[in-house]
N, C-alpha and C positions, 0 to 999 in steps of 0.2 A: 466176622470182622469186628473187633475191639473196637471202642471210644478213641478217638485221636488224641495226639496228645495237644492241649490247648497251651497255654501262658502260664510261666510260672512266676506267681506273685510274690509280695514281700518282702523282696531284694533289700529294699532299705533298712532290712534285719543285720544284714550283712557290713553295715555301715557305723561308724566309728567317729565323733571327733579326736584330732590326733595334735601334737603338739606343734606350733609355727616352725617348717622348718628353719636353720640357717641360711640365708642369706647376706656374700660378702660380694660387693659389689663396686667395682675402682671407681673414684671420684671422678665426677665428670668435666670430659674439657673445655674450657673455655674458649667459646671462639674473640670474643672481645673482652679487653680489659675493661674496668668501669672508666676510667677515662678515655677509652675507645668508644665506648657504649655512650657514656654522657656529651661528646665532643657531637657524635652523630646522630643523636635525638633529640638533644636540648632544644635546635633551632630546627626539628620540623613540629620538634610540641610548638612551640612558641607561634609557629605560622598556621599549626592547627588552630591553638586560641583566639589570633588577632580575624579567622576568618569565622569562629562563633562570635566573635563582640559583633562581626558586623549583622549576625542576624536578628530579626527583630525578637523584642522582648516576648513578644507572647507566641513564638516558637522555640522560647527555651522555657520551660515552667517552672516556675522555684528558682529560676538561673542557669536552672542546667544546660550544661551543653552535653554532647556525645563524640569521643572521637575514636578512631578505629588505632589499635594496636595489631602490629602483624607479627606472631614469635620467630623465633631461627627454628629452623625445621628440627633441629639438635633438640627439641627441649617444649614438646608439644602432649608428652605422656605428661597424664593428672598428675604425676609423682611433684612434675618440676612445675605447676601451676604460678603464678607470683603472686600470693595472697600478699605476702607481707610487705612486697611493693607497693601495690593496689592500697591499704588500709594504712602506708606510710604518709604517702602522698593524698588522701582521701578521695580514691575512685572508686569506684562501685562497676564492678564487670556485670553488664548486664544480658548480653547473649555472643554469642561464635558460631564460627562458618566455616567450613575449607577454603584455602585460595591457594596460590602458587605465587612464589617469589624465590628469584635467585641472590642468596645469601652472598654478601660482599667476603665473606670468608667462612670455609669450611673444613672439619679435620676426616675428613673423605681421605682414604689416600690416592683417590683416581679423584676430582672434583671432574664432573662432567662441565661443568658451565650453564647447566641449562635448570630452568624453574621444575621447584620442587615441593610437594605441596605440605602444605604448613594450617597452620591455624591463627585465623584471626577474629581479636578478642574486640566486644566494642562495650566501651568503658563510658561511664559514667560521671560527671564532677559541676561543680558551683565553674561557673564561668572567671569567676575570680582567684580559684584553687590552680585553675590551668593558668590565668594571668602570673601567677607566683611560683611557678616550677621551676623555676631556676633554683630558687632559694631554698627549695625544699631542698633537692638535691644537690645543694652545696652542704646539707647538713648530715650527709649518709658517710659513715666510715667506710672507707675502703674495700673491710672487708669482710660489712656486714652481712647481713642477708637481703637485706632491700638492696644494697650494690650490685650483692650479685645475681638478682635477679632482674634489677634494668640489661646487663649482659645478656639476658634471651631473647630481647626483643630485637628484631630487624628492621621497624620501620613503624613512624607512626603518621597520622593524616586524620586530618576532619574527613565524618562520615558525610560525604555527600549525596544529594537529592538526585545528582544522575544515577549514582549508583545503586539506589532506592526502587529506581521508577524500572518494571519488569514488563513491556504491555506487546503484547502480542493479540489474541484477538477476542472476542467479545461484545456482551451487549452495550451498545456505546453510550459511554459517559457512564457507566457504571462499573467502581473499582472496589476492590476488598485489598483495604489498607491493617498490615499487622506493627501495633503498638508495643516496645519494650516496656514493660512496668519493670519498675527494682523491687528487689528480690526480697523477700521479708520485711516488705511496707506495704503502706494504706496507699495504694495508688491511685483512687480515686480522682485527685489533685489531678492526675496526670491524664484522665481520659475525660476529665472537666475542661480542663484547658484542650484538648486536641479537638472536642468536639465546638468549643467558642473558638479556634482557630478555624477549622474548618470553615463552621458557617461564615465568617466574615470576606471569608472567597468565594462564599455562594454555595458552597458545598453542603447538599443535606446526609447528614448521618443517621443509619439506619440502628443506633446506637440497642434499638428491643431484638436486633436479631444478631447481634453480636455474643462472642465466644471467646470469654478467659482459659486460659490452658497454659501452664506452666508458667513462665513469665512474657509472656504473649497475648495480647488482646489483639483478636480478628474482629474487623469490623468493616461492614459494604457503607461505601459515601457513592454518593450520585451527584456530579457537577462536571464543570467544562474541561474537557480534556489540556488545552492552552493552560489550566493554572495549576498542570500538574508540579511544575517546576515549582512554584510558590509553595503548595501542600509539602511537598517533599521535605522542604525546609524544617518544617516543623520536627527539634530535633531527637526524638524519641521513637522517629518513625523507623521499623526495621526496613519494610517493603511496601509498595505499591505496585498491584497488577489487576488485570482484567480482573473482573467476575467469570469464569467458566461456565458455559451452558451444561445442563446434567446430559448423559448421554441421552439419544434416542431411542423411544422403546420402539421405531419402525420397525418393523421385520425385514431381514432380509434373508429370511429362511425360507420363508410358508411354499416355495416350489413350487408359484403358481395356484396356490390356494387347495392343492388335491387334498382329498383326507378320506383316509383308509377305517374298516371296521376292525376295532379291537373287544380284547374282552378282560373286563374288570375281575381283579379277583373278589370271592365273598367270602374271603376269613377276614375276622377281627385283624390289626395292629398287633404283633407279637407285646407289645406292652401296652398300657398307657402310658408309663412316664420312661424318659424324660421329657420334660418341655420344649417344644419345639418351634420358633420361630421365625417366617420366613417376613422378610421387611421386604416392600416392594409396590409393584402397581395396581393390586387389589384384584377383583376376580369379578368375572363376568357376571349379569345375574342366572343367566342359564348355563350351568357345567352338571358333571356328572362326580363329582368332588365330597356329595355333603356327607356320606360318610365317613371318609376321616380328618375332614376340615374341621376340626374343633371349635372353634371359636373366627370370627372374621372382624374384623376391627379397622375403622376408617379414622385415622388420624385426625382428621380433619373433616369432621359430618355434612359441614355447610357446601366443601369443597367440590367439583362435579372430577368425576376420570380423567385420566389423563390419557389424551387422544395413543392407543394401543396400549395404554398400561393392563385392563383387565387381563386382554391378550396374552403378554409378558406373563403377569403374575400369573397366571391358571399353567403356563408351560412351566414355567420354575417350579410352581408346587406340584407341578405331576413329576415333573424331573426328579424331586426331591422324594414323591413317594413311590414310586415304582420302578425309576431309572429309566434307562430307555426303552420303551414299547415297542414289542415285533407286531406288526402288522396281524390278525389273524389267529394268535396265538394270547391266553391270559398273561395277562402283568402280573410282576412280581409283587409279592406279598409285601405291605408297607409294615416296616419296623414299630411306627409311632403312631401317634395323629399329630396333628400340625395346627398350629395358630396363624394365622395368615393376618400380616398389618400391615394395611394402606398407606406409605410413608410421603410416595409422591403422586400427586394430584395435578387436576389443571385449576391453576387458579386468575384471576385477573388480569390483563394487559398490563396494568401498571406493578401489579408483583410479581409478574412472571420473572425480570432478573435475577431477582432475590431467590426465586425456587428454591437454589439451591442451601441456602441459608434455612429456611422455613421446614426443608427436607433433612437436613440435618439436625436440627431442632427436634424432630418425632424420633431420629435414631436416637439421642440420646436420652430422650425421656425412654425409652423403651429399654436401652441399656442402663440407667438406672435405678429402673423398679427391679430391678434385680430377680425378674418372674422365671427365666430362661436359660438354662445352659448350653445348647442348641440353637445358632443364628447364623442366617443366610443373607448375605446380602448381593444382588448380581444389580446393583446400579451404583449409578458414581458421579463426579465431574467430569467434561468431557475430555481431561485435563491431565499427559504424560507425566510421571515423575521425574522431576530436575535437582539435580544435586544439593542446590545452595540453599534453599529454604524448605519450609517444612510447610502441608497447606493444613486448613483449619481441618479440614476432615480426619485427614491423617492423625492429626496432632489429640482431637478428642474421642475418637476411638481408641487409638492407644492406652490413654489416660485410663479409660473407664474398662478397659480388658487388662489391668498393671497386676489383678490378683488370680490370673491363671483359671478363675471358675467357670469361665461360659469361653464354649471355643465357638469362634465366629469364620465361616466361610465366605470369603470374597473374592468373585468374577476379576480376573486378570485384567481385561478389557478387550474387543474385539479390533484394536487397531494394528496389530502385526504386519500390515502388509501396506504400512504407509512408512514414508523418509527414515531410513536406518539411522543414516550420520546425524541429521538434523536432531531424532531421537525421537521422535514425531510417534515411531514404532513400541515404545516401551510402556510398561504396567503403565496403569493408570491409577489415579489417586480413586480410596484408598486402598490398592492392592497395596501401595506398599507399606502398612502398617507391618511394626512387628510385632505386633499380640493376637496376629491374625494368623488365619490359614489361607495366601492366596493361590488361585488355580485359576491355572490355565486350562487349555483343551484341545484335547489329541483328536488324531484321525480317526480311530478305529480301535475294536475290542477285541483283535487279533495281535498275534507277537510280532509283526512288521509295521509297527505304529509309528508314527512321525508329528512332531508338532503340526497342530492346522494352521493353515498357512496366517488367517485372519488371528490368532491366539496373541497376545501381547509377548513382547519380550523384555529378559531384562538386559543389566541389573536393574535391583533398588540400587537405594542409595546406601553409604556406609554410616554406622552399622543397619544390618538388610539386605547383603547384597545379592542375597540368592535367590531372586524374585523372580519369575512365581515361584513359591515353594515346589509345588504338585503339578501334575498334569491327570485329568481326571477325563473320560470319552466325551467331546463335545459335538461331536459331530464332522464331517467336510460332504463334499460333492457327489464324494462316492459313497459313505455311508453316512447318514441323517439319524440324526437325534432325534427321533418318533417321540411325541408329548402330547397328550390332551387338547385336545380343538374346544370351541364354544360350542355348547348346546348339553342338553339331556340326556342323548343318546350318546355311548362313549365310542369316539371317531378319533382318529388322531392323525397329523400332519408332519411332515417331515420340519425338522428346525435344524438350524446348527447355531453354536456360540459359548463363549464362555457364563453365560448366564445360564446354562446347563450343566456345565460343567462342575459349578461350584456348589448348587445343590444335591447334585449324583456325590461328588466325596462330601458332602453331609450327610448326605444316606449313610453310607458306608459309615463315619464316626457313629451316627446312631445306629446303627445295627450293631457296631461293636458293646457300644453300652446295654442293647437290647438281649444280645445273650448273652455276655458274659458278666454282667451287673452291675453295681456301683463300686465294685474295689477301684474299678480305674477311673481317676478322674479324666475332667474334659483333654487338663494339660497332657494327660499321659498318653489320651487319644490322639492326637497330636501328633506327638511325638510316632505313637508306633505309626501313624499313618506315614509320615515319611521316614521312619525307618526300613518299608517294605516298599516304597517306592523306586522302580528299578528305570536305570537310565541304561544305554551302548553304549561303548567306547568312544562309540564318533559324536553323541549328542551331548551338546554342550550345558551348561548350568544357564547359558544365556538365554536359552533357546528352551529347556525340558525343567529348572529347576532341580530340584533333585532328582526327578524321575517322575512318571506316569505310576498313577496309583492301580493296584490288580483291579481286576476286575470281580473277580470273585473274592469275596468277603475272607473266607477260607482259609485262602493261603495268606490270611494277614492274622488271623488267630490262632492258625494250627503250626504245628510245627512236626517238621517229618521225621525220620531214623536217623538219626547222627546231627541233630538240630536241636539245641534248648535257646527259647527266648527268654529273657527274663527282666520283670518291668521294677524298675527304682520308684519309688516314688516321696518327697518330704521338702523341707523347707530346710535352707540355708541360711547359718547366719553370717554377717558381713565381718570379715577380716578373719573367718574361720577357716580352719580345714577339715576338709571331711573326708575320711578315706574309705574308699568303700572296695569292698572284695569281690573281687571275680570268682563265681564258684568255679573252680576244677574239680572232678570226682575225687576221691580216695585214693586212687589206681593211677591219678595222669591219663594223660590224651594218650594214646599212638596213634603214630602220621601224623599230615598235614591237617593244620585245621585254618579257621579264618576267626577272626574276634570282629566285630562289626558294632558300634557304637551308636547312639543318638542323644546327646543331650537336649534339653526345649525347655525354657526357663519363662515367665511371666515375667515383667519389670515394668515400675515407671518408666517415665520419659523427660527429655527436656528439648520442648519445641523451640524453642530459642536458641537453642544449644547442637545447631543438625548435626554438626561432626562430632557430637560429643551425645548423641541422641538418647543412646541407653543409659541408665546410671549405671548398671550391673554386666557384670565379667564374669566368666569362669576361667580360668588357669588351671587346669588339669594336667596333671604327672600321669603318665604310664610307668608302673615298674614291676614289670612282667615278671621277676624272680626274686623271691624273697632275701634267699639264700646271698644273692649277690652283693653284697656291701662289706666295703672297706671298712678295717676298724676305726678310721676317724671319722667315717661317715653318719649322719646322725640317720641316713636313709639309703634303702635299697639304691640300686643303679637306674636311674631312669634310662627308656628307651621311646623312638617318638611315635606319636599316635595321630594326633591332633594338628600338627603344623611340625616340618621336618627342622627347625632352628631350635636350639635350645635355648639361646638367648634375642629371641628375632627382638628388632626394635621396633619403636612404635611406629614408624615409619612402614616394615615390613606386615603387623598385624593391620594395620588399615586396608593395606592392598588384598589381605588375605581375607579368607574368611575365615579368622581366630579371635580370640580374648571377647572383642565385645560383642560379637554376633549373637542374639540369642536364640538361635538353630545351628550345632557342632554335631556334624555326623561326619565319620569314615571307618575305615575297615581296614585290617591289615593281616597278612597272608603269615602266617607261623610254623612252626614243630611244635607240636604239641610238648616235646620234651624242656621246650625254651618254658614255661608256662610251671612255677612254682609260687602257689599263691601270689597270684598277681593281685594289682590294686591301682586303681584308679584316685589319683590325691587331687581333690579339688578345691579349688581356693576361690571364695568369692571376693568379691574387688567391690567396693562400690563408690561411685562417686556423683558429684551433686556440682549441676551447672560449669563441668569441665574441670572441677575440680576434687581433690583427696576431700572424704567426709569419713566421720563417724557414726554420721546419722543412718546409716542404710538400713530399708528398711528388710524385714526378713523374707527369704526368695524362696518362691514357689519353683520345683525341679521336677521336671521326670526325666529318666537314662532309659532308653530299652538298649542290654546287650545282648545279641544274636554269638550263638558259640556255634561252629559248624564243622562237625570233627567225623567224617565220613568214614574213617575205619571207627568210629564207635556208636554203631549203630542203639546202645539202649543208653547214650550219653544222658537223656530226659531225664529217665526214669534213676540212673545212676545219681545226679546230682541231687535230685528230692532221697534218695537212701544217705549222703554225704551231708547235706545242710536240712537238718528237720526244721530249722527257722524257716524254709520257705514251703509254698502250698504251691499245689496246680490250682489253677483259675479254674474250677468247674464252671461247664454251661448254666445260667439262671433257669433254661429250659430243655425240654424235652426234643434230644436230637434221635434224629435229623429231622433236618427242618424247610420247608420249602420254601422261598425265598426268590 
């Protein structure tokens, strides 16, 4: 029996920048004239002003005041952004939200009647700029551009302190307040003044464990819940909510405490590199671990364990090196070794709120030194994700994962089987970063698998909405995720959770890097992991994400008779297009084939900005035949791939998961005959704080395309004789391999 056929790399040999296409696009219509728009805003600006004069001076800093602009749903794509309103008038936009408002007029030709959701902007100004907005806007021409863009807006109002205050539950009197700073200044001024307003309400700020992140300052106060209304006031405040306790590392696996004799393997780590780091609750002193435990590291030296954290962590690192253990039978061969870092601890009575602050503090130093391309993280806040704001954890993981180099695996959360509606039941912070890979955890490593019932569900929020990505074997009732118990002798205990889960598809990214070598980067791991992740018909995206990851490594690097994968991989630049080719053989398909796609892109973020969260887009064209164009066409016929509208609006890509998602995977069923150099036209988009930029910076991509063309069984090997630009992925090592 032959070498399989593995991955065929390169693909971005195939790829091309190609010139903007045309775009003609009918002017847009106006729901209000500017003296429609001015008659109905003038006097809620004016009653937003007169209620900043009445608040006190040293909760507006410099004078500032804040107040909320809500757009017309018409007019909430970056295209239509109101810069030149904003910089007419002298306001400064300094974050957005989603909300829902029913627009006093619409050119719908059904208008439903009923709230539609939109975006709202909250702006920035001299308390005296707002005093005079009459006069500004007695000075705009008709039909300039600052006119017409007072027309998008539906409605304006001082941001107020109830709508600020978010509290549900937590350690009492302990709140994590997030600050809007403006955008391209020295804000210092502004978290000088929020911390001498605080205090003079009694409020202490814990200002050393506070977190800047995009135009956001996270920061925990400790004071009397009665003067929240007061703090609120202060007008640069985004939100005030609880503090979140971190989840508990209790078990509620261990079945009773049994624990079964297993047997370790004695071969080396198929590699040493790459670097591998698992962040979490540190490791007992007696396990049976210290051969491939590389290095163990306590955050915090002074600090003593956190009551089950050892526990915790020794199962997540066996999870992560061997997968799950059968009873009786040797463990799989571990891919790596592993650096194991202590991130939460037990610390003091009086800084136990803050944990999560202090624990946050050690991720990011550890995602900073930039040692790791390889990170697990199975802990969190104890805390569902909510549409309207963005939490600090979320916000600076994202940050610090914006360039695609280190793929980080994160625990879903084990709440699934708490209040659906309430939403009680959804990921948990930071599952839903998007520069992560979250996972949840399936039943079982047979092909009638089902979300476990305890697994989080989603969505995220938008863009994210496909949370958890993965489902990876976490264990349930009837069959238990077997992991490493305490002690010297190696025993192991039945567990379940998504804290296993998301170190087993760690595994699996690193085994893929471990044989087949450093052509594929982290992001492209990534990518093909949920490229091969397979969901039913009946299992939802809400419920499975994209699918439950194989189990066997295998059939996510091999490809069979009538099957070519092939991996993209490069960097995008912003307002470009790049058109990349679909290899078809020489000869054409016959029959039926499938094309199956996965885009996975890195990006900043803009946490102040949650509806508007990613800066970066892809817009990709399908045009399946080359041959097909019109002679006034500057472009083949497009055909749809990615989202079935050809013009959807931005309304329609919010709801979907298109444009700004950064995970675009679907598949679509062909004739091979349809199929004449096809081509994939990609268009990056970037934008900055909800708005058009030219700044964007350059985007990290990978595409895996799956060709599946069953009457042509040597299609592999046909396309590497067609395109000599691409290579097969040879194995780094010696197959086969046991594993």
């Amino acid at each position: 029996m032959g070498q399989p056929n593995f991955l065929i790399g390169r693909g971005q040999m195939l790829t091309a920048v190609i010139d903007t296409p045309r775009k003609d696009y009918p002017p847009k219509a106006m729901p209000y004239s500017f003296a429609e728009a001015k008659a109905s805003l003038l006097p809620e600006f004016l009653a937003a002003s007169h209620e900043l004069d009445e608040l006190p001076d040293t909760a507006c800093p410099d004078n500032f005041g804040v107040i909320s602009m809500v757009l017309h749903p018409a007019f909430i794509a970056k295209s239509y952004f109101p810069t030149d309103f904003f910089r007419a008038v002298q306001l400064i936009p300094i974050g957005s939200r989603s909300t829902n408002v029913t627009p006093r007029r619409t050119h719908l030709k059904k208008p439903t009647g009923k709230p539609v959701q939109t975006t709202e902007i909250f702006v920035a100004g001299q308390r005296s700029v707002l005093r005079n907005i009459k006069n500004q806007l007695e000075t705009f021409a008709e039909d300039s551009k600052e006119a017409k863009q007072l027309s998008f807006f539906e409605k304006v109002s001082k941001f107020t302190s109830e709508t600020k205050i978010q509290l549900e539950t937590g350690p009492e009197n302990y709140y994590e307040v997030a600050i809007h700073l403006l955008p391209g200044e020295n804000s210092t001024f502004l978290q000088s003044a929020f911390k001498n307003y605080a205090t003079t309400l009694g409020y202490k700020v814990f200002d050393e464990l506070s977190f800047p992140v995009g135009n956001l300052w996270f920061v925990p106060v400790c004071g009397d819940k009665h003067a929240l209304d007061s703090l609120g006031q202060f007008a640069f405040i985004r939100l005030i909510r609880n503090v979140p306790k971190l989840r508990s590392f209790k078990p509620t696996t261990r079945s009773g405490g049994i624990s079964l004799n297993c047997k370790l393997p004695t071969a080396e780590p198929l590699l040493r590199l790459p670097k591998v780091a698992l962040l979490d609750g540190g490791l007992p002193e007696g396990h049976s671990l210290d051969r491939w435990v590389h290095s163990y590291r306590k955050m915090d030296e002074q600090a003593e364990d956190a009551d089950y954290g050892p526990e915790h962590g020794l199962s997540v690192t066996s999870a992560f090196l061997f997968g799950p253990i059968t009873p009786g039978v040797e463990a799989s061969r571990p891919y790596s070794f592993v650096d194991h870092l202590r991130v939460l601890d037990s610390t003091s009575d009086e800084e136990d709120p803050l944990e999560l602050y202090r624990t946050l503090g050690f991720i990011e130093e550890t995602l900073l030194a930039g040692q790791y391309e390889f990170i697990n993280l199975s802990l969190g806040p104890d805390l569902p994700v909510e549409d309207k704001d963005i939490h600090a954890w979320t916000a600076v993981i994202d940050n610090l994962l914006r360039d695609g180099r280190v793929l980080m695996t994160v625990a879903a959360g084990n709440n699934g089987e708490m209040d659906q509606p309430s939403g009680n039941a959804r990921i948990q912070v930071p599952a839903d970063c998007v520069n992560v890979l979250s996972v949840g955890a399936a039943t079982s490593m047979t092909a009638d698998w089902d979300r476990s019932s305890y697994s989080a569900l989603g969505p995220g929020r938008r863009p994210g909405v496909i949370k958890p990505d993965v489902l990876a074997f976490g264990g349930s009732s009837k069959q238990y995720f077997h992991t490493l118990a305490p002690g010297k002798d190696p025993v192991v205990a039945p567990s379940l959770g998504t804290s296993f889960a998301a170190p087993y598809a760690l595994r699996k990214a690193v085994g893929i890097r471990a044989i087949l070598g450093e052509e594929l980067s982290p992001l492209a791991i990534k990518a093909l992991l949920i490229h091969c992740a397979k969901r039913s018909k009946e299992q939802t995206a809400t419920a499975v994400g994209w699918g439950k990851l194989p189990d066997n490594i295998m059939d996510i690097i091999t490809c069979q008779d009538g099957v070519a994968r092939i991996v993209y991989q490069g960097t995008l630049q912003p307002g470009k297009f790049l058109r990349a080719l679909l290899p078809i053989p020489a000869g054409g398909l016959q029959g039926k084939c499938k094309l199956k796609a996965t885009f996975c892109y890195s990006c900043p973020v803009d946490p102040q900005d949650s509806c508007a969260y990613t800066r970066a887009a892809l817009e990709i064209t399908f045009r399946p035949d080359q041959t097909k164009k019109a002679e006034t066409e500057q472009n083949a016929k497009s055909g749809w791939f990615f989202k079935n509208a050809a013009y959807a609006t931005e309304q329609d890509l919010r709801k979907g998961t298109s444009k700004w998602e950064n995970v675009l995977h679907a598949e679509r069923n062909l004739q091979g005959r349809t199929l004449n150099s096809p081509v994939f036209d990609i268009h990056y988009i970037a934008r900055e704080g909800g708005a058009d930029t030219r700044r964007g910076e350059r985007l990290p991509y990978a595409l895996i395309l799956s060709i599946e063309a069953p009457n042509n069984p040597t299609l592999f090997t046909d396309i590497l004789q067609t395109y000599t630009e691409l290579s097969h992925i040879q194995p780094q090592i010696s197959m086969p391999i046991t594993v």
